[in-house]
C-alpha positions as CSV (number, residue, x, y, z in Angstrom):
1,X,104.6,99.7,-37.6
2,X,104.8,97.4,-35.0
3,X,105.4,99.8,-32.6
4,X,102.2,101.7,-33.3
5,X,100.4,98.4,-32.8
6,X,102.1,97.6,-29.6
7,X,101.3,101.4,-28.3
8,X,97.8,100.9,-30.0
9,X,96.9,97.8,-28.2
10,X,98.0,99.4,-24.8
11,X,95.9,102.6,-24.5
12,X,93.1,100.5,-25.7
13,X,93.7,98.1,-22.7
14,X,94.3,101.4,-20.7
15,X,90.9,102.8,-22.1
16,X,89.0,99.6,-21.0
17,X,90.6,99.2,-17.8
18,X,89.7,102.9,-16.8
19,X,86.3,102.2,-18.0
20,X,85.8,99.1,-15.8
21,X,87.2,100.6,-12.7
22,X,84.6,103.6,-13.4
23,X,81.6,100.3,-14.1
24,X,82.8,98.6,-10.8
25,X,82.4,102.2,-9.0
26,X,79.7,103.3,-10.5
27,X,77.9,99.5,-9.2
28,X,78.9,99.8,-5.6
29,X,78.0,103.3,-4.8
30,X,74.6,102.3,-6.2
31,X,74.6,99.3,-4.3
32,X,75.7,100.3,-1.2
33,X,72.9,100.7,1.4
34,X,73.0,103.0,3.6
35,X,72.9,102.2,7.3
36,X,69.8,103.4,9.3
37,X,72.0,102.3,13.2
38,X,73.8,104.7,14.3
39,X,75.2,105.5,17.8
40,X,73.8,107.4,20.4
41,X,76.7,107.4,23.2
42,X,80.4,108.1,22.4
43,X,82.9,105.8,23.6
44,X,83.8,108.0,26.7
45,X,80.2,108.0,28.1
46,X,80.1,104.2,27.3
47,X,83.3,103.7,29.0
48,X,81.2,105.9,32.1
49,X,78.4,103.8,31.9
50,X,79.9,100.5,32.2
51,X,82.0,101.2,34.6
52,X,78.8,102.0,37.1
53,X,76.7,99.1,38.1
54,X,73.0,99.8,37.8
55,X,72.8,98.4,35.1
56,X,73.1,94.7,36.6
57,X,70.0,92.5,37.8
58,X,70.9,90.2,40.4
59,X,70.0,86.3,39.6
60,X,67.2,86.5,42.1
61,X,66.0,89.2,41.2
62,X,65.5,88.0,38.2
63,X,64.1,84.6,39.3
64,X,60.7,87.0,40.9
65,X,60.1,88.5,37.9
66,X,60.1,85.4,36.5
67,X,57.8,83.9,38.8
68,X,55.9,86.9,39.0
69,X,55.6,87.3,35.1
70,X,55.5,91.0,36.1
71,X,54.8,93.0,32.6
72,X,57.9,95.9,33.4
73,X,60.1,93.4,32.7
74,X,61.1,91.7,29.3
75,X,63.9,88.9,29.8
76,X,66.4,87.9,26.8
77,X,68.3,85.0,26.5
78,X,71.5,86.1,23.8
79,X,72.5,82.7,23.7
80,X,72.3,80.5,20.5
81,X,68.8,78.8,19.5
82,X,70.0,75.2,20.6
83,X,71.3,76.6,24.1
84,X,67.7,78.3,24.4
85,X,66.2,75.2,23.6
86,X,68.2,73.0,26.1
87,X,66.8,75.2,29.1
88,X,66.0,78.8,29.5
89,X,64.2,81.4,32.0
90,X,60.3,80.5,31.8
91,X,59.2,83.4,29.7
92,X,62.5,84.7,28.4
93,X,62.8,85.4,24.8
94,X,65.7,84.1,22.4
95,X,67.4,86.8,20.5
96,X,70.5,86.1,19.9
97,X,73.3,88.5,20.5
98,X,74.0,88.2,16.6
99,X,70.6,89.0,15.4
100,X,69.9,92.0,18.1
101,X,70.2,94.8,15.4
102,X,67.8,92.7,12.7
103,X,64.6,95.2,12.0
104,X,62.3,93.0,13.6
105,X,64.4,93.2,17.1
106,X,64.9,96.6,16.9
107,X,61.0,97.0,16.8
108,X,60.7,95.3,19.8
109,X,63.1,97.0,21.6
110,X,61.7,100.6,20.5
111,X,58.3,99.2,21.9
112,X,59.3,98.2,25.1
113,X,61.5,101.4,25.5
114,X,57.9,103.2,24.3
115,X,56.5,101.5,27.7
116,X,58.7,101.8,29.9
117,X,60.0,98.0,30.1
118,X,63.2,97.1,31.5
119,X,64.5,94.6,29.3
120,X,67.0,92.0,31.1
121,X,70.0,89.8,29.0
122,X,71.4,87.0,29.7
123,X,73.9,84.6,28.3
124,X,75.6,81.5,29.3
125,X,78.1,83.9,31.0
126,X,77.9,87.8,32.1
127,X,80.6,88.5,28.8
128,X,78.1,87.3,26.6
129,X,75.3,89.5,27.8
130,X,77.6,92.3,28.4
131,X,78.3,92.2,24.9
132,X,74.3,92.8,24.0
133,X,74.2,95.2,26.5
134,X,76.8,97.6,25.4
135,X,75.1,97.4,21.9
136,X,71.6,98.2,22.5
137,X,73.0,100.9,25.5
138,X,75.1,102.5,22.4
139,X,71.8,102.7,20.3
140,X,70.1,104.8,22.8
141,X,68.0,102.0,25.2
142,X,68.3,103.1,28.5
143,X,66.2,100.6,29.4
144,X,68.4,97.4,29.0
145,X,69.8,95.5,32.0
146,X,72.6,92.7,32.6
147,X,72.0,89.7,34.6
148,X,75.1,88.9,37.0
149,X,76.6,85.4,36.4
């Protein structure tokens, strides 16, 4: 008799052990949200396009169209808010290299793609911006640049 109990007690904890691993799946394919980034280069043509240099704004170059506040060119400052704060590029915009793919950003960057805008990163070092760069370049934006240094 006891047997029966033991064997009892273990297909019922078999039983409610299937049925929570079938809840728990159940709750994450329902929960899972589905990505809307995907990428538009493959990791040969990235490898291509980084190895070229167009991409890459020289520092003064980059110092006229800040002076100039010419409207074909949007600069980015990936660094952290605080860095931003400390001292940037006069009308350089803070996105942070973390927050690039947030809806909001992505806007933006469709927009200024939409008109033709070079958009220009920089970082406290080339890596940094690079980093952006590749990102956004993966996306599809053609129109993204790299400040040297």
């Amino acid at each position: 008799m006891l047997d029966m109990e033991k064997k009892g007690k273990r297909t019922l904890n078999s039983v409610i052990a299937f049925i929570m691993i079938i809840v728990i799946l159940v709750a994450g394919y329902i929960l899972i949200v589905p990505s809307d980034i995907y990428y538009q280069l493959s990791t040969e043509e990235m490898l291509e396009e980084a190895a070229m240099s167009d991409y890459q704004v020289y520092p003064e170059d980059v110092a006229y169209f800040a002076d100039t506040e010419d409207e074909g060119y949007f600069l980015v400052d990936v660094r952290d808010p605080h860095s931003y704060q400390t001292a940037h590029i006069g009308n350089a915009v803070n996105i942070p290299v973390h927050d690039l793919l947030e809806n909001e950003n992505r806007q933006l960057f469709n927009k200024l793609a939409e008109d033709s805008v070079e958009v220009i990163l920089y970082g406290k070092d080339q890596l940094e911006a690079n980093g952006g760069w590749m990102l956004l370049r993966q996306l599809g934006y053609s129109n993204v640049k790299v400040m040297l240094g």
